[in-house]
N, C-alpha and C positions, 0 to 999 in steps of 0.2 A: 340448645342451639336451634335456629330456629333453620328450614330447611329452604333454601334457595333453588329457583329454576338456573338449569345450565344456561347460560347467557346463548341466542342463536348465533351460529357463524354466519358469517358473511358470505353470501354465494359469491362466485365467480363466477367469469362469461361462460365456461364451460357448464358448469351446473346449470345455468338459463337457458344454452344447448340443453340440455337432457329434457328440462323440465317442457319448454316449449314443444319440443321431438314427442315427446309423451302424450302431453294435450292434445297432440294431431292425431297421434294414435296409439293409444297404450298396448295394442298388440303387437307391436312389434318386435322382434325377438332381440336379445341383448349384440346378436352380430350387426343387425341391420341399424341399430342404437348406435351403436359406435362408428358405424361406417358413416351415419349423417353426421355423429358431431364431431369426426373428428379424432376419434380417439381409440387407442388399444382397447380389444373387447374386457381386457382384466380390469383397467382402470374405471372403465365405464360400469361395470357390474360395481367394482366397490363404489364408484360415486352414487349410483344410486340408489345399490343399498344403505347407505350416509345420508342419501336424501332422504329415504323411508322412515331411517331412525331417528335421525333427527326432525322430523314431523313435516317435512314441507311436500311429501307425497304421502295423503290422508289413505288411500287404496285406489282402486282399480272399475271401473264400470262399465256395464255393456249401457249404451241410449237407445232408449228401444222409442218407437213410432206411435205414438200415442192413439194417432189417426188410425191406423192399424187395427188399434187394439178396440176401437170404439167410443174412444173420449176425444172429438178431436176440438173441442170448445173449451177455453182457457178462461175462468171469471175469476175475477181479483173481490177478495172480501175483504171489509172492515167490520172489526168486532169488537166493541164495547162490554166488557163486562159489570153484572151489578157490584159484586167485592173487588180489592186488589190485595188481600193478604197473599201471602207467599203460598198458603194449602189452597187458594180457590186458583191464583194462576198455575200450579201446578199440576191441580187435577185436569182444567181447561189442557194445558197442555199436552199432556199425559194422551185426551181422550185426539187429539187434536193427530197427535202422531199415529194414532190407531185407526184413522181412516185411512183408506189406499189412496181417495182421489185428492188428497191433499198434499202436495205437490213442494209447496212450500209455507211457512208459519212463521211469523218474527213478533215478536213482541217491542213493540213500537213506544214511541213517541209522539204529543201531538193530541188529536182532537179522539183519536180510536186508539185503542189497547193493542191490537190485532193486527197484522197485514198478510192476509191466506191467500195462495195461490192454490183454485182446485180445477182439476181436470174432469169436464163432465161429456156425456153426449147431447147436447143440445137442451133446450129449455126446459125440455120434459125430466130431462140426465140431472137440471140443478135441480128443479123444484122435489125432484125426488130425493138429493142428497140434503135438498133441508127440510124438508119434513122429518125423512126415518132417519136421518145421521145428524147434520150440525143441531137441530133446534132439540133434540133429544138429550143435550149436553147441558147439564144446567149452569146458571148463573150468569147466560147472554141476556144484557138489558135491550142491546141494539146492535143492528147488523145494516151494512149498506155495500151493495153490489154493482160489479160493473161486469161487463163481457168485455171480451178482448175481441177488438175486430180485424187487428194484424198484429202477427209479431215482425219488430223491428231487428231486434237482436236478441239471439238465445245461444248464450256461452254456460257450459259449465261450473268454471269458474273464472276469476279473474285470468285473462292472457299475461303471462310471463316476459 
């Protein structure tokens, strides 16, 4: 028999309460959860542990200041590989997740393989990350770069 995913339930307005309540700030404690949406603390606690189980709340993060920290320069990569088996996008990946300043990675569609988002300190911050980290990674045929000159919008995740 072959094994089937549980079909997702359908949230309700309430759930959308919790999930949005969260997005704004996941520290908040289950008294003050329920006071925004609405709801007895017991109810609230099992809805979202419901929500956790049933996968529509992935975990919990702190955002930390990038700027802060010294990367406060955002460049968008495109990266072409010379193979496309399953072992060379894997290892690509693999090494791809193992850098800190890389931010985000999708395997694309389209004219590039790649669409990376890495956090550097300034010109000197990329050319460093691609000399001793990306171009270290084998099986890049082509790579082409942009700097980001403003962020327009930077969500998490998608708003509920």
């Amino acid at each position: 028999m072959i094994a089937r995913e549980r079909p997702a339930r359908t949230l309700d307005g309430q759930d959308h309460k919790i999930l949005r309540a969260l997005q704004t700030n996941a520290r908040l404690s289950n008294a003050e959860l329920a006071e925004q949406v609405g709801m007895s603390t017991t109810a609230c606690w099992n809805r979202t542990r419901q929500l956790e189980a049933d996968g529509y709340i992935d975990g919990y993060v702190a955002l930390v200041n990038q700027k802060k920290l010294g990367y406060a320069d955002i460049v968008i990569l495109e990266v072409t590989l010379d193979r496309h088996e399953d072992d060379a996008l894997a290892r690509f990946g693999e090494a791809l997740a193992a850098l800190p300043e890389v931010l985000e990675a999708y395997l694309v569609s389209g004219e590039y393989d790649y669409w990376i988002k890495v956090a550097v300190d300034g010109t000197a911050g990329y050319e460093r990350f691609l000399r001793e980290k990306l171009y270290r990674i084998a099986g890049i045929r082509h790579s082409r770069s942009m700097f980001a000159l403003r962020c327009m919008k930077d969500v998490p995740s998608m708003q509920v």
